[in-house]
C-alpha positions as CSV (number, residue, x, y, z in Angstrom):
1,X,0.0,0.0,0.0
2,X,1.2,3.2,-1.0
3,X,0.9,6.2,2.0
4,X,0.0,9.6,-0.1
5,X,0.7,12.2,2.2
6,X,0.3,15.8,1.4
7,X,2.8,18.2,3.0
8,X,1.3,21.2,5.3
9,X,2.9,24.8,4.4
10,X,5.2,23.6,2.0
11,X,5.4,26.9,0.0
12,X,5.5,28.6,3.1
13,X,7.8,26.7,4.5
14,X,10.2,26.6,1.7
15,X,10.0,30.8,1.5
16,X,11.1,31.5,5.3
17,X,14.0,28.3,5.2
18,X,15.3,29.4,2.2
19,X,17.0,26.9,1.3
20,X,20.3,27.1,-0.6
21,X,22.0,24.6,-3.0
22,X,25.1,23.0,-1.3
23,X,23.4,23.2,2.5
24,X,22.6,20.6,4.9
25,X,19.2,20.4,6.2
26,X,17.7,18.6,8.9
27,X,14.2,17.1,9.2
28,X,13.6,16.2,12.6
29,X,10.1,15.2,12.0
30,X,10.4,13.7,8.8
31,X,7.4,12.0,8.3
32,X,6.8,10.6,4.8
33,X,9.0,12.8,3.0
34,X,7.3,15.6,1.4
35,X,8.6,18.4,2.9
36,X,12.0,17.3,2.7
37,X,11.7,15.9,-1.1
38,X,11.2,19.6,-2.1
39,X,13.7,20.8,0.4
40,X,16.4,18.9,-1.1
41,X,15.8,19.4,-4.8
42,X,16.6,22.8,-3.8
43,X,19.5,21.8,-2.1
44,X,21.0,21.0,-6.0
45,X,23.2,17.6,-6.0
46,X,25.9,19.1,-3.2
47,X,23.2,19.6,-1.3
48,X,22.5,16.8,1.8
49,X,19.8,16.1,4.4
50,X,19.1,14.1,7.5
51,X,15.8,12.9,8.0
52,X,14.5,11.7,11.4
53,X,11.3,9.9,12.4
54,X,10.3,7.8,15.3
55,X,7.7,5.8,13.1
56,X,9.0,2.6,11.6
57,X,6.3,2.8,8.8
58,X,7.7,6.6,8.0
59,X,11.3,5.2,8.1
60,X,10.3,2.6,5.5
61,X,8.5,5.3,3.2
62,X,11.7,7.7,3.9
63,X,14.1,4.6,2.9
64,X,12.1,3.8,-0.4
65,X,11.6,7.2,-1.8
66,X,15.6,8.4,-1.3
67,X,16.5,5.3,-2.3
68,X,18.8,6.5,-5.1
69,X,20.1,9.8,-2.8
70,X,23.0,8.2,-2.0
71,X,24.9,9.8,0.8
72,X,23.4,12.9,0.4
73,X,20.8,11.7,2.8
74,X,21.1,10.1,6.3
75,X,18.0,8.4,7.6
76,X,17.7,8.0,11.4
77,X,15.2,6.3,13.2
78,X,14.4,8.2,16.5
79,X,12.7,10.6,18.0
80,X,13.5,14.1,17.5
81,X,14.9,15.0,21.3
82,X,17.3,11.8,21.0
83,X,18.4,12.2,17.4
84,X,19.4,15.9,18.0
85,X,21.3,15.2,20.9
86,X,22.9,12.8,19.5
87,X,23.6,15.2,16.5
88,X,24.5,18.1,19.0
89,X,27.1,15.3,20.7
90,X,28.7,14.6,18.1
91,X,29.2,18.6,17.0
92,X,27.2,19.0,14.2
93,X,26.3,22.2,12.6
94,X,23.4,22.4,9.9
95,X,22.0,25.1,7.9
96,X,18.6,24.5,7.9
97,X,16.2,22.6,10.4
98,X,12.3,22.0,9.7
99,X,10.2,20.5,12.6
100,X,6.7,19.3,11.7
101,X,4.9,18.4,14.8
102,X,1.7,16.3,15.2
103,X,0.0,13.4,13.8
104,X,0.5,12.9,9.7
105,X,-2.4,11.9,7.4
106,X,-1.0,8.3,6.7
107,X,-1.0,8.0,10.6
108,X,-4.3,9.1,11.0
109,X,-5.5,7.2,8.1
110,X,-4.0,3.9,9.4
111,X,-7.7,2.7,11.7
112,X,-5.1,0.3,13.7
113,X,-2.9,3.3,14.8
114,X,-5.7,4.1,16.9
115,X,-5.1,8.0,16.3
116,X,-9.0,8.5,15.0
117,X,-12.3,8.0,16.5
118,X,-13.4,7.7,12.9
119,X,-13.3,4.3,13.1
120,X,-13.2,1.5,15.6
121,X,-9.6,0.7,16.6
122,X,-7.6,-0.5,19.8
123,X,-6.5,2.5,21.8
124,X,-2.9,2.7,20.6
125,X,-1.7,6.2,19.8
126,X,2.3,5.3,19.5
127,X,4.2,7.6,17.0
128,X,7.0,4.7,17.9
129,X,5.7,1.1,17.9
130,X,8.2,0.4,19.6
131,X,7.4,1.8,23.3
132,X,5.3,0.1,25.6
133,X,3.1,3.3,26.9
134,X,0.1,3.2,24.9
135,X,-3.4,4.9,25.3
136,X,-5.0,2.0,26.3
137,X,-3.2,1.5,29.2
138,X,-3.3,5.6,30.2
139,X,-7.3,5.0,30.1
140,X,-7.2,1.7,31.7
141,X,-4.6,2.1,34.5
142,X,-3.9,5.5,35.2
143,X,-6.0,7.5,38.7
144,X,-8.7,9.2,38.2
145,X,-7.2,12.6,39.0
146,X,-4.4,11.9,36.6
147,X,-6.6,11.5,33.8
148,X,-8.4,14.4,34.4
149,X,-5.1,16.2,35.1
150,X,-4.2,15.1,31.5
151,X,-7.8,16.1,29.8
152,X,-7.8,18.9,31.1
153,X,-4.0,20.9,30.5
154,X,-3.2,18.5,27.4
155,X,-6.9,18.8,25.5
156,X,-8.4,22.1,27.3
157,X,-11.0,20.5,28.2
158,X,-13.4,22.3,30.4
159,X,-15.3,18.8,31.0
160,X,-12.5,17.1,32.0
161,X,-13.6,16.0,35.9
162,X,-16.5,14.4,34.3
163,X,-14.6,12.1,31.3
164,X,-12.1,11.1,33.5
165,X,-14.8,9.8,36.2
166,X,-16.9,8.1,33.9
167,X,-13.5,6.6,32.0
168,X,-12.9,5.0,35.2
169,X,-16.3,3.9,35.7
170,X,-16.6,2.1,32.5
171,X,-13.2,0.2,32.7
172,X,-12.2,-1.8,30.9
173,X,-12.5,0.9,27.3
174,X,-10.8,-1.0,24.4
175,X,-11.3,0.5,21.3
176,X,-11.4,4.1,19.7
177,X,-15.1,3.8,19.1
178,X,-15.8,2.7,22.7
179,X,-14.0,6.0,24.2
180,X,-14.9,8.3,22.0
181,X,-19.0,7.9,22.6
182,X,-18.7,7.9,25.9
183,X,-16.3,11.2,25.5
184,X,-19.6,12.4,23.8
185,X,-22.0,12.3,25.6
186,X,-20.7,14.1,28.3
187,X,-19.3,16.7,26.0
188,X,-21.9,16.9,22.8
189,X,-20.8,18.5,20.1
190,X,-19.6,22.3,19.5
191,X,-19.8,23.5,15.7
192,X,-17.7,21.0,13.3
193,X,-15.3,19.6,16.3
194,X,-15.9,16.5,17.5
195,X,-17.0,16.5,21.0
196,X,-14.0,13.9,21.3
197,X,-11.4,15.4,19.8
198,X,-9.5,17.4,22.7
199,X,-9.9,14.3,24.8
200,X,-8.1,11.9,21.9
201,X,-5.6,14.6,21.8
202,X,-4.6,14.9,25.3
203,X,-3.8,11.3,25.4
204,X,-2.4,11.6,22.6
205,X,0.1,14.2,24.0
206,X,0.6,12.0,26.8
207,X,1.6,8.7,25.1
208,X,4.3,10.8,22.7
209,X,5.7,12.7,25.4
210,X,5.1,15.8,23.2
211,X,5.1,18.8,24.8
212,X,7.9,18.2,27.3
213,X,10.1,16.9,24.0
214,X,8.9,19.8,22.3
215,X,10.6,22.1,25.4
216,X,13.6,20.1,26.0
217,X,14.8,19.7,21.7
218,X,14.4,23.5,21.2
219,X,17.4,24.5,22.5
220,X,19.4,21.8,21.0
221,X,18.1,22.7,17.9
222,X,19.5,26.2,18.4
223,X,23.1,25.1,18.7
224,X,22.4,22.6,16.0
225,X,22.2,26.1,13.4
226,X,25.5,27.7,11.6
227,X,25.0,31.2,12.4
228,X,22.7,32.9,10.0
229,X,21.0,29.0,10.2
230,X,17.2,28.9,9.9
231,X,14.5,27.0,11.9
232,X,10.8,26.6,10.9
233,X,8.6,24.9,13.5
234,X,4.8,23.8,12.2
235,X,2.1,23.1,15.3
236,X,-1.2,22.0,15.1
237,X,-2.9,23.1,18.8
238,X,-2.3,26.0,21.0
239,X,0.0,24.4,23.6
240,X,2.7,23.7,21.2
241,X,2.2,26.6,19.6
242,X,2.7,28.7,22.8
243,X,6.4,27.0,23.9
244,X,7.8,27.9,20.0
245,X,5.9,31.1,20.6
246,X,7.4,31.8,23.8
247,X,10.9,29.9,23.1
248,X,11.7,32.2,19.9
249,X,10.3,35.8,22.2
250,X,12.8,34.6,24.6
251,X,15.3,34.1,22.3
252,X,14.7,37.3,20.2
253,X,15.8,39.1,23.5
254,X,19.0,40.4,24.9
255,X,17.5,40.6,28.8
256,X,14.9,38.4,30.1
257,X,15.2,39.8,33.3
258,X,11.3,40.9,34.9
259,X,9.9,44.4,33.3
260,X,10.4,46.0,36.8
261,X,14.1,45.4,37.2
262,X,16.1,48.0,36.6
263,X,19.6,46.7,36.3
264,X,20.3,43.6,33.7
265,X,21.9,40.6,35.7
266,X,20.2,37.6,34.0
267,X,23.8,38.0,31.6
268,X,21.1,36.6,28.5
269,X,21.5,37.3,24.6
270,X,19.8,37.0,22.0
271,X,20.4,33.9,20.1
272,X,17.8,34.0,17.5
273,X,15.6,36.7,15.2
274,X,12.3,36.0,14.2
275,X,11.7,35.9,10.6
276,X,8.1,36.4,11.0
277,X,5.6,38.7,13.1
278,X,3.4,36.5,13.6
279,X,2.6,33.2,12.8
280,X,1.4,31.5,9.0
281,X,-1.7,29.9,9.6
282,X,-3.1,26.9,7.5
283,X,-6.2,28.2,5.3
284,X,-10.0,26.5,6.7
285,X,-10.7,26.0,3.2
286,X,-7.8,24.0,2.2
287,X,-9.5,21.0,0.0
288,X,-6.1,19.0,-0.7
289,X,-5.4,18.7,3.4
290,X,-8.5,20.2,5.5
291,X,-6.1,18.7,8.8
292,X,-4.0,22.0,7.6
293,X,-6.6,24.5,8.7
294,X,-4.8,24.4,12.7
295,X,-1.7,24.6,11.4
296,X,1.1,27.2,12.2
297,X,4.4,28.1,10.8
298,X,6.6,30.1,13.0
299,X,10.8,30.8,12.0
300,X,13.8,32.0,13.4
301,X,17.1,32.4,11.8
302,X,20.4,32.0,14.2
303,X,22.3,35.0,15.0
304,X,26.3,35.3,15.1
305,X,27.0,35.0,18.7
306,X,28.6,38.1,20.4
307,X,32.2,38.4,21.3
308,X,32.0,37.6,25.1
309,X,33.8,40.9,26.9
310,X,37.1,40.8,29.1
C-alpha cells in the first residue's frame, strides 16, 4: 500500500527556510518525506539532508523514496529530542532545520494506529511502535485525578472532571469507538469539532511525550544552526504553539530579566531573530489537506554570537 501524504505549508515553509544549493538540512520530524523531497531538490546535487522519524512505517517510506540519494541523505530512526542530541554530541552544525509536529495523514488514516475515533480501533496512539506506553493503558490504569489532570491541561478540556470519572467507571475501554462515545455524551458537540477530539488529543500528548520533547529539543536545535542558520517549527494546537511562541520571544531578546528590574543581571543574549511577526496559519478552506486548517508556521534564523567581553 502506498501512503499519499500531502505536506502542510510547503510553499510557506520553503520561502522562510530558504533553502540554498550546497546546504545541509535537517528534518527532525520527517514524516513521509514531502517536505523534505522539495527541500532537497533545492539543495541541487551538493546539497544533503538528515531525515528523522520515530515511526517505523515513515522510516520505510523515507528509505524507499531516497533510495537513489546516495549519501546525500542520512535516515535516522528516532525521535526528534534523541536524534538531536545525538547530532549536538557529536558537533554537528546544519544550515537549515524544519520541525513538523503532530500526527500525519498516513498516521491518522492507518484505523489500527488508533489516532482517529473515525473508526473502531484498539486505543494505541504510539508515533513509535516500539514503546510500551500506549493509550489504552493511560485510560485503563492511570488514577482518576491523573486523567483528568491530562484532559484537562493536554486537550483544554473544560469537561474534564467528568470524562475522566466516567473513563474509570466504564473500565475496561478497548477501542477508539468505545472512548470516544462515551467522550460524547458528556461533551456533545460544539460547531464541526468533534465533542472527542480534545480528549483523543490529550492522550495523545501523553503517550508521545510531546510537549515536554517539544521544550527540551528547542534548544538543541539552536546550537544545532550555523550562524545565519534557519529554523521553521509547524504546530497543530495551542499548547505547542505557545512554547515555539514563547521559546523564539525569549530568544529574540538580549534581557529576560522581569519588566520592573532596573539593572540587567540575568547575563542573556539573543540567540535568535524571528523571521516572522506573527505566525502562518493553515487556510479552513484547504481541499487538498483540511487537517492544515490548525496549522502554524513560526521561524527564526540564528544570529552570530557576540564576542564575550574581558
Amino acid at each position: 500500500m502506498t501512503l499519499q501524504h500531502q505536506p502542510v505549508l510547503l510553499d510557506d515553509t520553503i520561502q522562510v527556510l530558504d533553502p540554498k544549493p550546497g546546504q545541509l538540512y535537517l528534518d527532525a520530524t520527517a514524516g513521509f518525506g514531502g517536505h523534505a523531497g522539495a527541500i532537497l531538490d533545492r539543495l541541487g546535487p551538493n546539497g544533503r539532508a538528515i531525515l528523522v522519524d520515530r515511526d517505523a512505517s515513515a522510516i520505510r517510506a523515507l528509505t524507499e523514496r531516497f533510495k537513489d540519494a546516495g549519501e546525500r541523505v542520512e535516515i535516522i530512526h528516532s525521535s526528534y529530542l534523541e536524534a538531536c542530541e545525538r547530532l549536538a554530541d557529536e558537533g554537528m552544525l546544519v544550515d537549515l532545520i524544519l520541525l513538523d509536529l503532530g500526527v500525519s495523514s498516513p498516521q491518522i488514516d492507518q484505523a489500527e494506529r488508533g489516532f482517529s475515533f473515525r473508526a473502531d480501533a484498539p486505543l494505541d496512539m504510539r508515533m513509535d511502535q516500539s514503546q510500551s506506553l500506549t493509550a489504552g493503558h493511560v485510560v485503563n490504569t492511570y488514577p482518576q485525578i491523573e486523567l483528568e489532570r491530562i484532559i484537562r491541561n493536554y486537550g483544554e478540556e473544560r469537561h474534564a472532571r467528568a470524562i475522566a470519572r466516567d473513563i474509570v467507571a466504564a473500565r475496561p475501554i478497548e477501542t477508539t469507538k468505545q472512548l470516544a462515545s462515551l467522550v460524547r455524551k458528556i461533551v456533545g458537540r460544539s460547531g464541526d469539532i468533534d465533542g472527542a477530539t480534545r480528549t483523543f488529543q490529550a492522550l495523545r500528548i501523553e503517550v508521545n511525550s510531546e510537549l515536554s520533547q517539544l521544550q527540551e529539543a528547542l534548544p538543541i536545535l539552536t546550537r544545532l544552526l550555523v550562524p545565519g542558520g534557519r529554523i521553521a517549527v509547524i504546530t497543530f494546537h495551542s499548547l505547542e504553539d505557545r512554547i515555539v511562541k514563547q521559546y523564539f520571544d525569549q530568544e529574540s531578546r538580549d534581557c529576560i530579566c522581569p519588566p520592573k528590574q532596573p539593572i540587567c543581571t540575568c547575563g542573556h543574549h539573543a540567540t535568535l531573530k524571528k523571521l516572522l511577526n506573527k505566525p502562518i496559519a493553515g487556510s479552513i478552506n484547504d481541499a487538498i489537506n483540511p487537517r492544515a486548517r490548525s496549522a502554524k508556521l513560526r521561524a527564526a534564523a540564528k544570529l552570530t554570537p557576540k564576542p564575550k567581553e574581558v
